[in-house]
C-alpha positions as CSV (number, residue, x, y, z in Angstrom):
1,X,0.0,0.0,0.0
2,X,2.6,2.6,1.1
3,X,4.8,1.6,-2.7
4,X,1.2,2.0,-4.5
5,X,1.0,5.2,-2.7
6,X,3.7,6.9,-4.1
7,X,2.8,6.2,-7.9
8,X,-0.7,6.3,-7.9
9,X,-2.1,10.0,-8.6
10,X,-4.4,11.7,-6.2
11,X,-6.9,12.4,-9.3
12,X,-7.5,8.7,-9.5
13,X,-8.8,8.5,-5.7
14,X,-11.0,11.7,-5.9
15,X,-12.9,9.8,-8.8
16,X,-13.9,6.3,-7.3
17,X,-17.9,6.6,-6.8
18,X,-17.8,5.5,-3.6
19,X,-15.6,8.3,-2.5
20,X,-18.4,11.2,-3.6
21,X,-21.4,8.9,-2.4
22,X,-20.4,8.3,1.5
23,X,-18.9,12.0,1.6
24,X,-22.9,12.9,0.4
25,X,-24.5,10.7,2.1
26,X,-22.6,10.5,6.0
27,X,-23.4,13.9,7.3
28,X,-21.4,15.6,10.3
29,X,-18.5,13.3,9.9
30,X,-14.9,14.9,8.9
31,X,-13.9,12.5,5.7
32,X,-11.5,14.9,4.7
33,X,-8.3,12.5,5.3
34,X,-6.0,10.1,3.7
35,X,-7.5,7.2,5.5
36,X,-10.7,7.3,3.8
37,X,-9.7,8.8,0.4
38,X,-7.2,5.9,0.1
39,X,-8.8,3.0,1.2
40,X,-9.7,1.8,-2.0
41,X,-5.9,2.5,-2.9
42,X,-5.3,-0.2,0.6
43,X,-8.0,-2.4,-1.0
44,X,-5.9,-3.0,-3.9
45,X,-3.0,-3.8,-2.4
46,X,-5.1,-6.2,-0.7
47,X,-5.9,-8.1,-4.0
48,X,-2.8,-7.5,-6.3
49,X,-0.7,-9.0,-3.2
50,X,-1.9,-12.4,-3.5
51,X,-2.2,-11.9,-7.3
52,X,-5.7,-12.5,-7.1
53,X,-7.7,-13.3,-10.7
54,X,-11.3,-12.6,-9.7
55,X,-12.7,-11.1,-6.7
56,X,-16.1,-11.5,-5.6
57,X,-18.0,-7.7,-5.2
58,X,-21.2,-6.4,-5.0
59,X,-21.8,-4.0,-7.9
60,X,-21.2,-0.9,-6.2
61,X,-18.0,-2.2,-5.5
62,X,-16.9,-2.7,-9.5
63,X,-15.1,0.9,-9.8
64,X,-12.6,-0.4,-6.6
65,X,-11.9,-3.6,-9.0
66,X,-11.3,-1.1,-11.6
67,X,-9.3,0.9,-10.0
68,X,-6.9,-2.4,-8.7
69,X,-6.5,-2.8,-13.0
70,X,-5.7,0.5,-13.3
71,X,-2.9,-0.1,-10.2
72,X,-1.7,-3.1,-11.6
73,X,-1.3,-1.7,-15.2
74,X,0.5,1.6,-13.9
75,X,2.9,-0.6,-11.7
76,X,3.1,-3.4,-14.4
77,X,4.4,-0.2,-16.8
78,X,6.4,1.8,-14.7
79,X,8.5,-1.8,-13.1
80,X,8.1,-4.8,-15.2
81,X,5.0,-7.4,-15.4
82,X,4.3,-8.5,-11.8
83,X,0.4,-8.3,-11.2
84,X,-2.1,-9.7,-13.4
85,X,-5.3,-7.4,-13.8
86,X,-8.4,-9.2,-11.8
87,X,-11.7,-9.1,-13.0
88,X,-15.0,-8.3,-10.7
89,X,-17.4,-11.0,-9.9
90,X,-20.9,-9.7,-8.9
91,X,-23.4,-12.4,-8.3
92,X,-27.2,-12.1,-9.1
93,X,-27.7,-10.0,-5.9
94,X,-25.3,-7.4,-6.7
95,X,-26.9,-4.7,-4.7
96,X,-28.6,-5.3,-1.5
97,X,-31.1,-2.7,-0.4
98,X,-30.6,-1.2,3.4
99,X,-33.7,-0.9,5.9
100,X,-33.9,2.9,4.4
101,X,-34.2,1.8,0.8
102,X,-30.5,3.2,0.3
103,X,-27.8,0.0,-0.3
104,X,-26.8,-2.2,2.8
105,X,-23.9,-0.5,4.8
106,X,-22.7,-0.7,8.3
107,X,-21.6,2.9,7.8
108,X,-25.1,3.8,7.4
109,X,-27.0,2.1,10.0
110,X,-29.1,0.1,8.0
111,X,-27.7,-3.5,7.8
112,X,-28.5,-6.7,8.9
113,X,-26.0,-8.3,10.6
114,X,-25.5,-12.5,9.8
115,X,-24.8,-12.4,13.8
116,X,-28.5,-10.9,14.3
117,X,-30.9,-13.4,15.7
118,X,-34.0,-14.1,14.5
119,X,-36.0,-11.8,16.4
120,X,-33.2,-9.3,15.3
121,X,-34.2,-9.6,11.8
122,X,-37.6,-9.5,12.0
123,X,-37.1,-6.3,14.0
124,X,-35.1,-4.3,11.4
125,X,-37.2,-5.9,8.2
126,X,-40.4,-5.6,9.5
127,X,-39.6,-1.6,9.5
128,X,-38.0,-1.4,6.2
129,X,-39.3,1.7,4.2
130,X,-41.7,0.2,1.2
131,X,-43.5,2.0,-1.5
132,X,-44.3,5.9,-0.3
133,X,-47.6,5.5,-2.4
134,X,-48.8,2.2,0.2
135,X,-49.5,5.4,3.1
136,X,-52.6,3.4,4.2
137,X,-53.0,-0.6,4.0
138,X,-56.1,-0.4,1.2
139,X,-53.7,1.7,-1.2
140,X,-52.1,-0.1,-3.9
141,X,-48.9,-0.3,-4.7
142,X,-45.9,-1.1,-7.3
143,X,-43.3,-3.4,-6.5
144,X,-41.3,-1.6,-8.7
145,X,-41.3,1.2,-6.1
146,X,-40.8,-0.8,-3.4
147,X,-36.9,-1.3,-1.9
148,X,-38.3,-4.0,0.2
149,X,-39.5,-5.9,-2.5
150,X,-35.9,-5.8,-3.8
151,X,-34.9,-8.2,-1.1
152,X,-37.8,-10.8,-1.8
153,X,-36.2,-10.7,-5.3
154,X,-33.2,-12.2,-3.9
155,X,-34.5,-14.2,-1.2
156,X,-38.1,-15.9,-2.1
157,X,-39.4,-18.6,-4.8
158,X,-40.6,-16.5,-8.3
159,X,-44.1,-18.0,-7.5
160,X,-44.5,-16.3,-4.2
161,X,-43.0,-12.7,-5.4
162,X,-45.8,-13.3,-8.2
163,X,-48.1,-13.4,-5.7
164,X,-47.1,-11.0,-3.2
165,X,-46.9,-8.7,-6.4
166,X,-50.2,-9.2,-7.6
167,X,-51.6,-8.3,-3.6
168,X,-49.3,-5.2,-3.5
169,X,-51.2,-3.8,-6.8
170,X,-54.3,-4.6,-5.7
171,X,-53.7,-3.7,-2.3
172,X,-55.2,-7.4,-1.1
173,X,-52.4,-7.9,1.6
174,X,-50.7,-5.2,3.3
175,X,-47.3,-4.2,3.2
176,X,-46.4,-6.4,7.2
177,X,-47.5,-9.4,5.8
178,X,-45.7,-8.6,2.5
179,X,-42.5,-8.4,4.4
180,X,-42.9,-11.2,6.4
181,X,-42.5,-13.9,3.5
182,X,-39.3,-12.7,3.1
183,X,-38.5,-12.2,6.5
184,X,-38.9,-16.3,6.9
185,X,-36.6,-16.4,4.2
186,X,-33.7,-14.1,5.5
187,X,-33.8,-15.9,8.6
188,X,-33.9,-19.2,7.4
189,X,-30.9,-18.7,5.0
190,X,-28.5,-16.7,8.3
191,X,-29.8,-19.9,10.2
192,X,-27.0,-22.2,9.7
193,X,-24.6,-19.2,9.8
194,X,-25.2,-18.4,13.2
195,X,-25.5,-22.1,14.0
196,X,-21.3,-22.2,12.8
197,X,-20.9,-19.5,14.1
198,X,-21.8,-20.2,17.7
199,X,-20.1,-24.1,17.0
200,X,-16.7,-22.2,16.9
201,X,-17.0,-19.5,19.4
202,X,-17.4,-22.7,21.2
203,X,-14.2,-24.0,20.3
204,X,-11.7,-21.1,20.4
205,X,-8.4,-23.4,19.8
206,X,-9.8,-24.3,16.8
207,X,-10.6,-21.2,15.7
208,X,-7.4,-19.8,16.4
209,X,-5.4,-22.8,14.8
210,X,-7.6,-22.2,11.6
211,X,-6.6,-18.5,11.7
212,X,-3.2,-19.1,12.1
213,X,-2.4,-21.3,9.5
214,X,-4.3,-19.1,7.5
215,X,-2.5,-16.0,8.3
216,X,0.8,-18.5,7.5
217,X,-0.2,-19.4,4.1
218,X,-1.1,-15.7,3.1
219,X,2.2,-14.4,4.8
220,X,3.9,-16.9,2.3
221,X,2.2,-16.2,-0.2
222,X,2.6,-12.0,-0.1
223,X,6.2,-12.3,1.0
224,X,7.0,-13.8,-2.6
225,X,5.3,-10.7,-4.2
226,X,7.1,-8.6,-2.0
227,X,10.3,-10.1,-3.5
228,X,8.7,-9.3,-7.1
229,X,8.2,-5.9,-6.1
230,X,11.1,-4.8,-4.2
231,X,13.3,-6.3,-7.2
232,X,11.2,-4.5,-9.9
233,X,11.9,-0.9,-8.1
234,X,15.2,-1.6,-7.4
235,X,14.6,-1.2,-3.7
């Protein structure tokens, strides 16, 4: 990160997306350092480090890949071939909505956590903001409108968003029971999670063991880039 840092131009930081959006949209915090403005800059050090092919992203996450190519082909340039460009992998769901209809982020207060129980869950869903129009439970809707119905997109069977779709327009179920289908569905799918999750707080040796050999293998594996590097700058 600190190498990239001193080749990489300011310019290409100011213009990730994500940069301008959480400066907009998380009011009365001071984003005005380094940290934040080069964090994507971190993130790509991240990847290129262990030389990584493909990374897994949600879509709003595509111009940080893009940025890592445009790292890797500066540094590949300036030093000699070392980092192969990765491509961006966004699965179907490649924007989750947040409880507030904006996307899911921890920064924003609107996320569901996979440690949240099931009560939890229901909790935060049951609230999420739906279509503005649905202001009284006989007023038809549009899923189209509705961020909620964005998650029962991702999480229920096509046969029951048909059918919850069908009520919303015709304002024949109300916007709770709507929600709840899908709230059956988040829970069930964070079940097993949680289950894991609790199995190997349970066991902390093996957690840590499983860490550690993990940290090993990585430690390996960056240290031979490093040697890459270092050799390509001359350092």
């Amino acid at each position: 990160h600190l190498l990239f840092s001193m080749i990489i131009p300011i310019a290409w930081l100011e213009r990730v997306p994500t940069y301008k959006e959480q400066q907009e949209q998380l009011e009365g915090r001071d984003l005005s350092t380094y940290g934040f403005l080069g964090y994507p800059l971190l993130q790509a050090a991240d990847i290129l480090i262990y030389k990584a092919g493909a990374v897994p992203v949600g879509e709003d996450q595509l111009p940080h890949v893009e940025l890592t190519r445009e790292v890797a082909r500066r540094f590949n340039r300036l030093y000699g071939y070392v980092f192969p460009e990765p491509k961006g992998l966004v699965v179907e769901a490649a924007r989750v909505p947040g409880t507030d209809g904006r996307k899911m982020s921890k920064s924003y207060g609107n996320a569901v956590a996979l440690t949240d129980d099931a009560d939890t869950i229901y909790n935060k869903l049951v609230r999420m903001v739906t279509d503005p129009r649905r202001q009284r439970r006989t007023d038809p809707g549009d899923p189209k409108d509705c961020p909620a119905f964005r998650l029962h997109e991702i999480y229920c069977t096509s046969q029951e968003r048909a059918e919850l779709a069908a009520g919303c327009r015709s304002a024949s179920i109300g916007c709770v029971d709507c929600k709840k289908v899908m709230i059956r569905h988040v829970q069930e799918e964070l079940a097993p999670i949680q289950q894991r999750r609790s199995e190997l707080a349970a066991r902390p040796d093996v957690t840590r063991d499983v860490l550690s050999d993990g940290r090993r293998r990585a430690a390996e594996a960056a240290e031979a880039t490093m040697v890459e590097v270092r050799t390509g700058m001359g350092l």
